[in-house]
N, C-alpha and C positions, 0 to 999 in steps of 0.2 A: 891858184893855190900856191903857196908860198911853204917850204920846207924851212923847219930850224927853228930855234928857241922863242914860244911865243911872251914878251916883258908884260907885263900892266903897267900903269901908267905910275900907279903911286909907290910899286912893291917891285923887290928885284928878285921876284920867285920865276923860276922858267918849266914849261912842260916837257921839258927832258929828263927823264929819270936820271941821279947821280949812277955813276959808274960802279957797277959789283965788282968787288976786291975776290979773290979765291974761295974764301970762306962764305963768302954767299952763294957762288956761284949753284950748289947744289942746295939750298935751302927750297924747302917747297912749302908753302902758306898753309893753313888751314882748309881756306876754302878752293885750294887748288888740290889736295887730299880731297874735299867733299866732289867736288864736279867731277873728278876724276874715278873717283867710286861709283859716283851715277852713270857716268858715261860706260864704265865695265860692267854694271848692271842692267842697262837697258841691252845693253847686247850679249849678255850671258845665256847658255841655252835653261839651265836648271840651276839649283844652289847650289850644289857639285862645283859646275861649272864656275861659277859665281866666286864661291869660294878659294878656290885652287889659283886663276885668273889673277884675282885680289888677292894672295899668298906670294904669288910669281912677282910681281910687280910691285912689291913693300908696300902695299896700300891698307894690311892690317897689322897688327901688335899680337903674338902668344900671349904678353903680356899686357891686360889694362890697363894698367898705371906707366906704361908706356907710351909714349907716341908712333907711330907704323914707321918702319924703317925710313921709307921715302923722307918725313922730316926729322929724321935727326939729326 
């Protein structure tokens, strides 16, 4: 197994993500908001729980026309 930037033959693309500048650093995806929701969900005891849990950890909006804290 060989480490480091995998070329193709005809293209100079490589499997190494470009480097996050400060301003990415805290951006979070959409579908990293969604898996992350489910993950605090399958382990929540009640919606209470649920709720509060995903309040604590910006993973919902007070407001819907919002995005949840975590991606803004």
């Amino acid at each position: 197994m060989t480490i480091g930037a995998k070329r193709g033959i005809d293209d100079d693309t490589s499997s190494i993500p470009a480097p996050r500048n400060a301003a990415d650093a805290f951006k979070v995806s959409d579908d990293q908001v969604q898996r992350a929701r489910l993950v605090v969900a399958r382990n929540s005891g009640d919606s209470d729980d649920l709720r509060e849990l995903l309040d604590m950890l910006g993973l919902i909006s007070g407001n819907p026309e919002q995005p949840p804290p975590v991606a803004r």
